[in-house]
C-alpha positions as CSV (number, residue, x, y, z in Angstrom):
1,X,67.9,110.2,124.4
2,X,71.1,111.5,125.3
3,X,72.5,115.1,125.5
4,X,74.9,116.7,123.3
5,X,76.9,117.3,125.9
6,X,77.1,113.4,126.8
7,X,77.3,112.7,122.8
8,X,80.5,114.2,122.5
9,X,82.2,113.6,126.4
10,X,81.5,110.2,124.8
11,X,83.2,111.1,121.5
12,X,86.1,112.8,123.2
13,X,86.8,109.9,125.4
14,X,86.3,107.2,122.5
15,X,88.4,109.3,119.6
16,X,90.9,110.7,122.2
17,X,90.9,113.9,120.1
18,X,91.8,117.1,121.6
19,X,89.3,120.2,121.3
20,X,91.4,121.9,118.9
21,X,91.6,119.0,116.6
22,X,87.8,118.6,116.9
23,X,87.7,122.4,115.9
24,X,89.8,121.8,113.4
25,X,88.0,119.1,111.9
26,X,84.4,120.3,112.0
27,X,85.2,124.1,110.9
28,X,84.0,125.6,114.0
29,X,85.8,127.6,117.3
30,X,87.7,125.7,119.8
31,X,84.8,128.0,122.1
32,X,82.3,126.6,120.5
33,X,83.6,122.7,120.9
34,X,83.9,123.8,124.6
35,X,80.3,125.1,124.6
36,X,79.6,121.3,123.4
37,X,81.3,119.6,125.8
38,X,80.4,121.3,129.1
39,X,76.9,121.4,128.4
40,X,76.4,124.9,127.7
41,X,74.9,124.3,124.0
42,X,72.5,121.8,123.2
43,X,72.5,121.5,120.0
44,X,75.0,121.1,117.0
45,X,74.7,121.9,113.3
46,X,74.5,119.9,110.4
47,X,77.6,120.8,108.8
48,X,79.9,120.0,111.5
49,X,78.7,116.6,112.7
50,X,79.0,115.6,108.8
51,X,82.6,116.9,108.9
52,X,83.3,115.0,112.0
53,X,81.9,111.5,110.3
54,X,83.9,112.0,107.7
55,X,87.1,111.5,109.6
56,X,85.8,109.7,112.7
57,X,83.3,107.2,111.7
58,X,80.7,108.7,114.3
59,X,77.2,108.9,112.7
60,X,76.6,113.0,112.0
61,X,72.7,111.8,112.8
62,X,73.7,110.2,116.5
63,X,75.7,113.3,117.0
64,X,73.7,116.1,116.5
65,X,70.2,114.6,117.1
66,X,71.9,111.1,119.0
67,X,69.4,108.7,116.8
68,X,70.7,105.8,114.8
69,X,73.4,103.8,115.2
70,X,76.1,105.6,116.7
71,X,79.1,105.0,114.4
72,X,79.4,104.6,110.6
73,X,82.2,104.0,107.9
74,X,84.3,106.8,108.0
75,X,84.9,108.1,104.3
76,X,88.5,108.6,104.4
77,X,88.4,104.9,105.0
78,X,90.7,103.0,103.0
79,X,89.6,99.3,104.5
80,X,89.3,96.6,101.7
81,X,85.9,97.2,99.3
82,X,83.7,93.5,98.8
83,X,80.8,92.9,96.8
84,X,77.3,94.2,98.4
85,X,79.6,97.1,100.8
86,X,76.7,100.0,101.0
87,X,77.1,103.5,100.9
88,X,77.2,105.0,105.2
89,X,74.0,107.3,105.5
90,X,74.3,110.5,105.6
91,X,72.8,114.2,107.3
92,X,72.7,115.8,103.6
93,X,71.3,119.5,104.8
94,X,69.2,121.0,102.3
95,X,70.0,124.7,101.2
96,X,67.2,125.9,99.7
97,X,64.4,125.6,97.1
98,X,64.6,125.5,93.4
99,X,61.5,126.8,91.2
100,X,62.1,125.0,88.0
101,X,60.9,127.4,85.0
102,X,60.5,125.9,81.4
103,X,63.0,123.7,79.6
104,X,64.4,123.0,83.1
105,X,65.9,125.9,84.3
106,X,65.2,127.3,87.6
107,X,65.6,130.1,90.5
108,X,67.4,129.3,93.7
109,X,64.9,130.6,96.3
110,X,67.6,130.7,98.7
111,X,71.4,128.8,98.6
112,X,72.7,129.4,101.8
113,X,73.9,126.0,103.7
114,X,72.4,125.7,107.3
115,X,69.9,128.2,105.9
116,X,67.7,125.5,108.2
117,X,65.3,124.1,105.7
118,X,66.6,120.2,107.5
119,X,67.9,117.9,105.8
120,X,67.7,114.3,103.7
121,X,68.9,110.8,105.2
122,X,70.5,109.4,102.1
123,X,73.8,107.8,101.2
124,X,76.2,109.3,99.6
125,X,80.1,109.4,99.9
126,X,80.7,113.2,98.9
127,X,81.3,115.4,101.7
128,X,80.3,118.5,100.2
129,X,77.1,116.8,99.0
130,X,73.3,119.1,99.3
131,X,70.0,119.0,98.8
132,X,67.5,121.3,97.1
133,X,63.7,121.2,97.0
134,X,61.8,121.7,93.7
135,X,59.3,123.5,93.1
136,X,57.4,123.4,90.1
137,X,55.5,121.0,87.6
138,X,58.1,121.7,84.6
139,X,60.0,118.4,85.3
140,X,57.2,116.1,85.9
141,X,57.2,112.8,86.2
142,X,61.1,112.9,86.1
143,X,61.0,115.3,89.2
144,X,57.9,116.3,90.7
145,X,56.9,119.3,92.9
146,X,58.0,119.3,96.6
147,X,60.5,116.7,96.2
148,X,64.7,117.2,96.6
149,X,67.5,116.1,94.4
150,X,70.3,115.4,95.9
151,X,73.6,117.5,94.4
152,X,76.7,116.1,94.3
153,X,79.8,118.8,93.4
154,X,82.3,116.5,93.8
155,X,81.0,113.7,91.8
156,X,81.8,112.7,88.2
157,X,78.2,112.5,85.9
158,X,78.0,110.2,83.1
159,X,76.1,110.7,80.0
160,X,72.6,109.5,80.4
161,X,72.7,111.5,84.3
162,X,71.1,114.4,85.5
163,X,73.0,117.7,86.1
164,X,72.8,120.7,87.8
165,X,74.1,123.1,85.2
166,X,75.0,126.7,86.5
167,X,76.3,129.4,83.7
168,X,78.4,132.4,84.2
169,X,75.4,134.9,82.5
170,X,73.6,133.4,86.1
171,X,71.2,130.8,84.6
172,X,70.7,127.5,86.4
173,X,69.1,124.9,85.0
174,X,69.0,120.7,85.4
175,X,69.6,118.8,82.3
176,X,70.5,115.4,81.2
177,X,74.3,115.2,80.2
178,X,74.6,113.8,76.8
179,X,78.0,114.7,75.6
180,X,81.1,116.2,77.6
181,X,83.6,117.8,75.0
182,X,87.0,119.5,75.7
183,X,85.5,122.6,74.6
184,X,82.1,122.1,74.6
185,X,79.0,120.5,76.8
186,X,76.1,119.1,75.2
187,X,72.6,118.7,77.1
188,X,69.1,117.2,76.9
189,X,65.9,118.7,78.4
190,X,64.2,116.6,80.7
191,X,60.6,117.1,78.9
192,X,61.2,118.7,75.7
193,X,63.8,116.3,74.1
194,X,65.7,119.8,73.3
195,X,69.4,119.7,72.8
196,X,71.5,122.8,73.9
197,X,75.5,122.8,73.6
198,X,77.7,125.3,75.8
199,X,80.9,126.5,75.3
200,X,83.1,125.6,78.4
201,X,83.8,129.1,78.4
202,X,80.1,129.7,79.3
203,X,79.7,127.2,82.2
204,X,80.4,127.9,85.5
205,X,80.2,124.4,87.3
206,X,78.7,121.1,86.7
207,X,77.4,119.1,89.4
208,X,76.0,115.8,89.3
209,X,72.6,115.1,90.6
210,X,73.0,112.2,92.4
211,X,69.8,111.1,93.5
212,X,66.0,112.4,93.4
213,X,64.3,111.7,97.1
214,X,60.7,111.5,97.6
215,X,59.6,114.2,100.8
216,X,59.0,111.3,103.2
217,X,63.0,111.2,103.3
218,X,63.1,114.8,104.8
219,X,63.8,115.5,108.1
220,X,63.6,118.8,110.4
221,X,66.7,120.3,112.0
């Protein structure tokens, strides 16, 4: 296996980018891209690699661990779509743990990204894209205990899709999106069949689940 250090000499020379642009890019330090380069860190966090896919094509998992195929489909790409194109994979780092209480809501253990709880190999094309653990048998079969959905902020649910829905009074809860109002949202409990409508004035964000991934899909930082 190769070293960070050689990873991203090999990036560098490849790209042609400049440290500052490579800082730039994966919201870090120019010190730290240096650190990278000459050797004197060995490892790199999730966050930036995935921010450096994005606009080089370079796989975030053969940079930070240098596993897999070392370049990918950047995002930004704006090549020509065809029938049968898949999805790049992704590092999707997971931020935390979600105990799911009844009618599906739930408390965030912990919701700090890079809090190192790993991460998922999934595909996805948003950026900004996390993963959560659940905990909890309130959701079963739909979701079970110990598995991770996959959240997508930037991503547009459709009615019939599960939701992570967050409220300004601080309750968090996953839901299936039946109606989307200009004032109003209306929801479906997963077990219960129980409708609940919020005011937009109520909700704080809505993010689309976009997958749920079975624990053999989790990998260690």
């Amino acid at each position: 296996m190769s070293t960070l250090q050689e990873r991203m000499q090999e990036f560098v020379r490849e790209t042609g980018w400049t440290v500052g642009k490579i800082a730039s890019v994966a919201g870090v330090s120019s010190s730290a891209v240096s650190q990278w380069i000459g050797g004197e860190t060995l490892s790199i966090k999730i966050e930036p690699a995935v921010m450096l896919e994005r606009e080089s094509g370079f796989s975030a998992l053969w940079l930070a661990k240098g596993k897999g195929i070392k370049k990918v489909a950047p995002a930004n790409d704006d090549g020509a779509e065809y029938a049968g194109r898949s999805r790049p994979q992704r590092l999707v780092p997971i931020v935390g743990m979600a105990k799911m209480g009844s009618d599906g809501f739930y408390e965030e253990i912990s919701s700090v990204v890079g809090a190192g709880d790993g991460h998922i190999e999934i595909a996805t094309e948003d950026p900004n894209a996390y993963g959560l653990q659940v905990r909890g048998q309130s959701m079963f079969p739909a979701i079970r205990d110990g598995w991770y959905v996959l959240i997508e902020p930037n991503g547009e649910p459709r009615t019939g899709e599960y939701v992570l829905l967050k409220l300004r009074d601080g309750r968090k809860m996953v839901k299936e999106l039946l109606i989307r109002r200009a004032g109003s949202v209306e929801v479906l409990s997963v077990n219960s069949q129980e409708r609940m409508t919020f005011d937009v004035s109520e909700i704080d964000s809505i993010h689309a689940v976009g997958a749920v991934v079975t624990p053999s899909k989790w990998r260690p930082d």
